[in-house]
Every structure is written in structure tokens, then in C-alpha cells.
C-alpha positions as CSV (number, residue, x, y, z in Angstrom):
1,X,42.8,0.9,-40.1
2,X,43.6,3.4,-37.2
3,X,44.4,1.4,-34.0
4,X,41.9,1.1,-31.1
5,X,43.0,2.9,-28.1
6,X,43.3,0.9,-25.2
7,X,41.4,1.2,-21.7
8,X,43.4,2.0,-19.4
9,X,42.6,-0.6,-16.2
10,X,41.7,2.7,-14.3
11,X,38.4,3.5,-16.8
12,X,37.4,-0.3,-16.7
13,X,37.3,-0.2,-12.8
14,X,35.6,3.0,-12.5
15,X,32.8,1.9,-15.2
16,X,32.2,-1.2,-12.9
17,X,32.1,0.7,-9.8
18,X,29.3,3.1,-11.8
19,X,27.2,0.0,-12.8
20,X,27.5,-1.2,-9.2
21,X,26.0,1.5,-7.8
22,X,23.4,1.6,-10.0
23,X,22.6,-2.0,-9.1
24,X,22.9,-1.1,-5.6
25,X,20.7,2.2,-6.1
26,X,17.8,0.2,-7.4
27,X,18.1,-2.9,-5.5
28,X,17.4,0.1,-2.8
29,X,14.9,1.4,-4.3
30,X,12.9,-2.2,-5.0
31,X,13.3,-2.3,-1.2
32,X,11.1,0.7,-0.6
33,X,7.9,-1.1,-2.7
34,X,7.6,2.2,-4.9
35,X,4.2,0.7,-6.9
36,X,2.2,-0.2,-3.1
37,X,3.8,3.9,-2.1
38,X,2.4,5.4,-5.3
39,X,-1.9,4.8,-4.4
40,X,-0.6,5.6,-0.1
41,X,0.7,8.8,-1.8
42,X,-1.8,9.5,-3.5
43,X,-4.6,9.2,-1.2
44,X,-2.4,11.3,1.1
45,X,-2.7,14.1,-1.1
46,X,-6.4,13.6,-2.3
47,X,-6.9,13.7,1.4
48,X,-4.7,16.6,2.4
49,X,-6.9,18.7,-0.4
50,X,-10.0,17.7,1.3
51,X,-8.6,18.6,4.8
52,X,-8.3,22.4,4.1
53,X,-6.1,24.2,2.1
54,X,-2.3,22.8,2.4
55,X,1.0,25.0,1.2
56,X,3.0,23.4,-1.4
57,X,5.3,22.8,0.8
58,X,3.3,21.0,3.3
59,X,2.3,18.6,0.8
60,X,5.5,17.8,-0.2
61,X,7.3,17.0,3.1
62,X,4.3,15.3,4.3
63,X,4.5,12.9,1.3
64,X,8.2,12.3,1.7
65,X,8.0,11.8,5.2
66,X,4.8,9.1,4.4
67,X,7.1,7.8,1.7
68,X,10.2,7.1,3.6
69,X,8.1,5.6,6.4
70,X,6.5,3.3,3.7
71,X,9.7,2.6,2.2
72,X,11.0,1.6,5.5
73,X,8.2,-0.7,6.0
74,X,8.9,-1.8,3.0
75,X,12.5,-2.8,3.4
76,X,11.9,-4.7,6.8
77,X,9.5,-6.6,5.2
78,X,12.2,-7.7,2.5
79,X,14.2,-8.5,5.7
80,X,11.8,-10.2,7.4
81,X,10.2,-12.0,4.6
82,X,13.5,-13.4,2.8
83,X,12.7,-16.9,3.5
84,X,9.1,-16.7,1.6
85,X,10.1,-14.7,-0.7
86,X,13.1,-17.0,-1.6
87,X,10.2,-19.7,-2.2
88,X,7.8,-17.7,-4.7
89,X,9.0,-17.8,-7.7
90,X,6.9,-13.6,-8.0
91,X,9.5,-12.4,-5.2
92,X,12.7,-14.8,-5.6
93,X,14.6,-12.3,-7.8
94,X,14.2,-9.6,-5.0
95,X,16.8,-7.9,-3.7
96,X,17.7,-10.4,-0.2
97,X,16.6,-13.7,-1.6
98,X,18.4,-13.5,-4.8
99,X,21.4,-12.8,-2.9
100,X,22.5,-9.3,-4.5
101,X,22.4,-7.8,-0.8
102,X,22.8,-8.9,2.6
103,X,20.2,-9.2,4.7
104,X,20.9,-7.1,7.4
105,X,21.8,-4.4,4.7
106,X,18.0,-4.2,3.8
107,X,17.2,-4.3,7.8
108,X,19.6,-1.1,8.2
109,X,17.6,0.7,5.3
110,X,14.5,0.2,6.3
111,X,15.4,1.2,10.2
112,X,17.0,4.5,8.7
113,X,14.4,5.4,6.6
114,X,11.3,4.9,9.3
115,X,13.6,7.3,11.4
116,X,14.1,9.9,8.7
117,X,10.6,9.9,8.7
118,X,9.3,10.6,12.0
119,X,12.1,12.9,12.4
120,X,11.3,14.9,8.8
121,X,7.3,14.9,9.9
122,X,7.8,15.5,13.6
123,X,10.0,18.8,13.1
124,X,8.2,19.9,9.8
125,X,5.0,19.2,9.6
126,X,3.4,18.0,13.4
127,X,4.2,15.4,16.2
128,X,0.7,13.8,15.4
129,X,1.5,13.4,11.7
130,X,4.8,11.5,12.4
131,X,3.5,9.4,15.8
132,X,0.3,8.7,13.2
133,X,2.8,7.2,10.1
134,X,5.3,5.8,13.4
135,X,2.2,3.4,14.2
136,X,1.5,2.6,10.2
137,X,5.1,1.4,10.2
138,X,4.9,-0.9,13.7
139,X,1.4,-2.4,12.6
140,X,2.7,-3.6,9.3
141,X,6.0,-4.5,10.3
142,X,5.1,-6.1,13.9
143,X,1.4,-6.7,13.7
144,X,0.7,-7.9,10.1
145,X,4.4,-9.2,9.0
146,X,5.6,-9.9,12.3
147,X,2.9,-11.2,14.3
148,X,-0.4,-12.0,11.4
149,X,0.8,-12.7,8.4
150,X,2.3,-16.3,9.1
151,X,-0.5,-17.0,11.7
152,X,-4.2,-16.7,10.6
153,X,-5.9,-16.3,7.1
154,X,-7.0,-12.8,8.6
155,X,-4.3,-11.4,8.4
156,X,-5.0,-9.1,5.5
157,X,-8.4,-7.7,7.3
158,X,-6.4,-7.1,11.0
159,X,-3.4,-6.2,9.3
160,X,-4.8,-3.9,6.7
161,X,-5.2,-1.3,9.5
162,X,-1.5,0.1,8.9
163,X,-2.4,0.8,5.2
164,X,-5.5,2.6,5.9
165,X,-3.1,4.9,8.4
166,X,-2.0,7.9,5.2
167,X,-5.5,9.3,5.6
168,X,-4.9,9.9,9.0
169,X,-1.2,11.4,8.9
170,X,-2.8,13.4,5.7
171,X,-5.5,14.8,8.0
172,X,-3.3,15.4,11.0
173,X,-1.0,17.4,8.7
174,X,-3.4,19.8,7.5
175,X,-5.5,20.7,10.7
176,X,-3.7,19.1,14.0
177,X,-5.7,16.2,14.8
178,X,-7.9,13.5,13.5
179,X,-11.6,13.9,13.6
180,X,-14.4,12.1,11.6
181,X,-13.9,12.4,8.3
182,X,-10.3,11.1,8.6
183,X,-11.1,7.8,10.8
184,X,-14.1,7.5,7.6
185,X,-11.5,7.9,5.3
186,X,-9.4,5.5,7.6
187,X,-12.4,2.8,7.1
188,X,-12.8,3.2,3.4
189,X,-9.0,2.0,3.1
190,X,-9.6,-0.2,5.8
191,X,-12.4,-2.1,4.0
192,X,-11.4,-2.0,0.8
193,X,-8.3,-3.6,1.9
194,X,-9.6,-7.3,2.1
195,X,-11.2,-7.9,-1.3
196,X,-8.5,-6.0,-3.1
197,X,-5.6,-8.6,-1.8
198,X,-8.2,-11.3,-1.8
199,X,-8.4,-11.2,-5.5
200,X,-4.5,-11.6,-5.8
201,X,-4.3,-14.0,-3.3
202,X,-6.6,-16.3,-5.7
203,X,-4.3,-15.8,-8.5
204,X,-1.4,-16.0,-6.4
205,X,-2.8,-19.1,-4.3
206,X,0.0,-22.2,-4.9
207,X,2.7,-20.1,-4.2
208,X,1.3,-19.0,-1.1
209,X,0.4,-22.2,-0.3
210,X,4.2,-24.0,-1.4
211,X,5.7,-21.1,0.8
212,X,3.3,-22.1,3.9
213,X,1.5,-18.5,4.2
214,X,-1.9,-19.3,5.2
215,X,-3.9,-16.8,3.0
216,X,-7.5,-17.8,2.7
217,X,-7.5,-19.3,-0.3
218,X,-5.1,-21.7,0.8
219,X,-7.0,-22.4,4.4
220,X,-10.6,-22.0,3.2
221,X,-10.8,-22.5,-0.4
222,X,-10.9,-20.5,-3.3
223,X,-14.6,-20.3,-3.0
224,X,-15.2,-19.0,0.5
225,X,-13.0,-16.3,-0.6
226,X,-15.0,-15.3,-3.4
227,X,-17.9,-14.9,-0.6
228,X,-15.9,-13.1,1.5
229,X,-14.7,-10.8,-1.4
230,X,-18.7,-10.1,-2.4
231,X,-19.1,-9.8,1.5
232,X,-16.6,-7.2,1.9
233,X,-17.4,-5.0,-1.3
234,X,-21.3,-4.8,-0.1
235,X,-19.7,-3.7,3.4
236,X,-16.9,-1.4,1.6
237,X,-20.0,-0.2,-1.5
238,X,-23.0,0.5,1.8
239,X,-19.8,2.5,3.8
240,X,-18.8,5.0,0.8
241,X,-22.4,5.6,-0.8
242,X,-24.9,4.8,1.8
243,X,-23.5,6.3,5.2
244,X,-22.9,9.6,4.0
245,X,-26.7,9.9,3.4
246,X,-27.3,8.4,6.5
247,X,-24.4,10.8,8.6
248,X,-24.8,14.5,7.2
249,X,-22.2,15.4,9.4
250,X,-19.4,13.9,7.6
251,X,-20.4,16.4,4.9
252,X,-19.7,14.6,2.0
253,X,-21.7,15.7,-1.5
254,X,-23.5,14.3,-4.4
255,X,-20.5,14.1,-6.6
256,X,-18.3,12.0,-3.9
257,X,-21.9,10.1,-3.0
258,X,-22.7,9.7,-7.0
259,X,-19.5,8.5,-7.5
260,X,-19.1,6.1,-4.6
261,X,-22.3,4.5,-5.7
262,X,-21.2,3.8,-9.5
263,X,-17.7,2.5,-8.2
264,X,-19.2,0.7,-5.8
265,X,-21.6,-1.0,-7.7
266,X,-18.9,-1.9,-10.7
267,X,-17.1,-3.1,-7.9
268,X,-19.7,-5.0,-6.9
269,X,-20.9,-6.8,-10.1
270,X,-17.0,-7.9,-10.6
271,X,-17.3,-9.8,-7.1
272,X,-20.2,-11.3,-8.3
273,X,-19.3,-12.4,-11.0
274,X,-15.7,-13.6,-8.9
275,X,-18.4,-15.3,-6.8
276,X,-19.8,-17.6,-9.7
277,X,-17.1,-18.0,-12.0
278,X,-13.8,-19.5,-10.0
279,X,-11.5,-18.5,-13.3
280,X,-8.5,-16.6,-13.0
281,X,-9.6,-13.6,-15.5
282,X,-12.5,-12.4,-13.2
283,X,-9.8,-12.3,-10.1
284,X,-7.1,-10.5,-12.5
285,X,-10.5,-8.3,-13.4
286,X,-11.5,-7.4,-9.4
287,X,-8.2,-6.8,-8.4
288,X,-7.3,-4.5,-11.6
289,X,-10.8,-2.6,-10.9
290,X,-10.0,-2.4,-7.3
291,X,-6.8,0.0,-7.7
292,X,-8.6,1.7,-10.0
293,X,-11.5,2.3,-7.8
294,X,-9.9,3.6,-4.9
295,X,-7.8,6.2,-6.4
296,X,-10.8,7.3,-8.5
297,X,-12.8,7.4,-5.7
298,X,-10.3,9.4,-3.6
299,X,-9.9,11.7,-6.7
300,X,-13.7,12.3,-6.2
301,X,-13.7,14.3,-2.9
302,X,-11.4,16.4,-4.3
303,X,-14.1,17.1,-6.9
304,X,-16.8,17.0,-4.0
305,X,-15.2,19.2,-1.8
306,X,-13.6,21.7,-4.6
307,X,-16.8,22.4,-6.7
């Protein structure tokens, strides 16, 4: 039998240094929340399509400015969440709570990346665009994380202002400034916001209640929130397939309106349903049918405004 060659000490350490910075690479990457970035990006685009009639390129550096702004948002959360997060047993293993990085690590991420952004959107694409995704970044980190999240079980409606912010930097991008149909666009994120995390918050509810976040399920009951989940997809259903009837000005046609009223009414029979039946399949259901409704119903101006 031939003889195994030996590793030299030099190969072994150069291998471990590899599969450090791999670890390191995706802990960074975990940071930056890439699953919450991939429905903000795409209703940037959606949006950016229904604006006018971007370059390539425009859409590009618009989304990786939008992405590293949410991926710094992202990464200050981790850092200023590590305490909760070391509670729930869904976020223990992240990156700052499990201990695979230091905490102030994450912070200096998160800082660098929300500067790479307003600096990448200011000098390529407009000073709206970046002072637009600059204020995204502040509400969620100062307003909702900061200042909401550990204070009132409306923290997702106040809060859910800085997600609803891509429409508006996708708007600004494209034609200079923000004018009705963006702050609409604004409110459909805006209101679809509540039910959406509403539904995970009921299948989420003991951790967030061992961890001392005061989500609604956890301060009102589980069945006030299913109310306030109908209540919200009637608000979110009348505001996507009722006002642009009402509001020809927003110019918005019957596949968009046709669309909005079969989402929204799906939507609406799932909360419903939510509403009578306090099991965990019809939350895992709305929530599931939620992400799917937005996107679709984002991917439906494009239709609207392209045919």
C-alpha cells in the first residue's frame, strides 16, 4: 500500500483560515436579513417599472443601495436585539447571541453598510432616493427597534412605516420626487404590514412573551389579534381595490383593480377564518398567503401599467 502523503502544518492552517472566512462571510450575510430584503427588493423594482421607464443600470444601483441600507438595518438590529434574541430559541443561533461574533462587530457592519448606501444612492442615483432609504433605516432602527418595539403592542403598525419606505426611494429614483402614487404605494405596504406580522406573532407568541416583547398577542390575547388582523385586511382589501375606483387620478387599471380585489378578498376569508378558528394552521396559512399576496399584487401594476 503506497504511503499517504503528509499535510504539511502550512495546508492545514490555510484550510482553517478558508473555512473561517466562510463562517465569517455568512454570519455577515445572516446579519443583513437577506429573506425580509428579497419582497423590499422586489417591490422596489415592481415599483421602479411602474414609475417610468428605468435604465438597467438605474435599477441595479438603486437596489443595492436599498439593499445595503436594509442590510444595515438589519445588522443593528442583531446588535441591538442580542439580548432577545439570545432568549428565543427561533434567533439564539444568530450570529451575536450564539457568540460566533462580537457584538460591536455586527454594530460596525451595519453602520458601514447604511453609509455605503446613502453614499452609492446620493452620487448615483438622486439625493431624494438616499435621504428617502436614510429615513427607512433611522425609523426601524431608532423608532421601531429602538424606541417601539420593547414599549407598546403597536409597535408593528407605527413602526411598519420604515418598511413601507422602498416604494418611495423606488419612485424618487425614477422621476425626482414622490407624488401620489408612491405615498399609495407607501400605504399598501404600510397596511399590509400589521396583519402580516400579526399572524407570526400568534405562532410565535410564548417566545415573545418569555423574552418580554409586548407583541399583541402577548398583551391583548390571541383573540383581539385575530380582530385586529380581519380589521386590518378590510382596511388594507377597501385601500388596494376600492380607492382606485373612487380616485381616478392615481390611474390605476382593471388588471391592478381586478387583481387587488381577488387578493384581497383571499386575504380576507383567511382572516376570517383566523378570526374563528384560534389554531396555529390558519395563522401559518394568513401569514404564508400574505407574502404571497403582496408580491403578486406588486407584480400586477406592472401588468396594469405595461398592457
Amino acid at each position: 500500500m503506497a504511503a499517504r502523503a503528509a499535510v504539511s502544518p502550512g495546508a492545514t492552517t490555510a484550510t482553517a483560515t478558508r473555512s473561517r472566512a466562510r463562517s465569517v462571510a455568512g454570519d455577515l450575510l445572516t446579519l443583513t436579513k437577506p429573506k425580509v430584503q428579497s419582497l423590499l427588493l422586489f417591490t422596489t423594482v415592481t415599483t421602479m417599472l411602474v414609475a417610468g421607464e428605468p435604465s438597467l443600470w438605474l435599477v441595479l444601483v438603486t437596489c443595492l443601495g436599498g439593499a445595503l441600507s436594509a442590510g444595515g438595518a438589519g445588522a443593528i438590529n442583531h446588535y441591538l436585539d442580542r439580548d432577545l434574541d439570545a432568549i428565543m430559541s427561533r434567533t439564539s443561533d444568530r450570529p451575536v447571541p450564539s457568540g460566533r461574533m462580537p457584538a460591536r462587530m455586527a454594530l460596525a457592519f451595519g453602520v458601514t453598510l447604511g453609509v455605503a448606501s446613502f453614499a452609492l444612492l446620493a452620487t448615483a442615483v438622486n439625493p431624494l432616493a438616499a435621504s428617502l432609504s436614510l429615513g427607512g433605516l433611522v425609523g426601524y432602527v431608532g423608532v421601531y427597534t429602538v424606541w417601539l418595539k420593547r414599549r407598546t403592542p403597536q409597535n408593528i403598525v407605527i413602526g411598519g412605516a420604515a418598511g413601507a419606505v422602498p416604494p418611495l426611494v423606488a419612485w424618487a429614483a425614477v422621476t425626482g420626487s414622490v407624488g401620489a402614487e408612491a405615498i399609495y404605494l407607501f400605504a399598501v405596504v404600510f397596511f399590509w404590514t400589521p396583519p402580516h406580522f400579526w399572524a407570526l406573532s400568534l405562532l410565535m407568541k410564548d417566545e415573545y412573551a418569555r423574552a418580554g416583547v409586548p407583541m399583541l398577542p402577548v398583551v391583548r390575547g390571541e383573540a383581539e389579534t385575530r380582530w385586529h388582523i380581519l380589521l386590518y385586511t378590510v382596511v388594507l382589501v377597501a385601500w388596494t381595490a376600492v380607492l382606485p375606483l373612487l380616485v381616478p387620478a392615481l390611474d390605476l387599471g382593471a388588471v391592478y383593480v381586478t387583481a387587488a380585489a381577488v387578493l384581497g378578498g383571499g386575504f380576507a376569508v383567511l382572516a376570517e377564518r383566523l378570526r374563528r378558528r384560534a389554531d396555529r394552521t390558519s395563522a401559518l396559512r394568513t401569514y404564508l398567503f400574505s407574502l404571497a399576496y403582496l408580491a403578486l399584487l406588486f407584480a400586477a401594476l406592472v401588468a396594469d401599467a405595461r398592457l
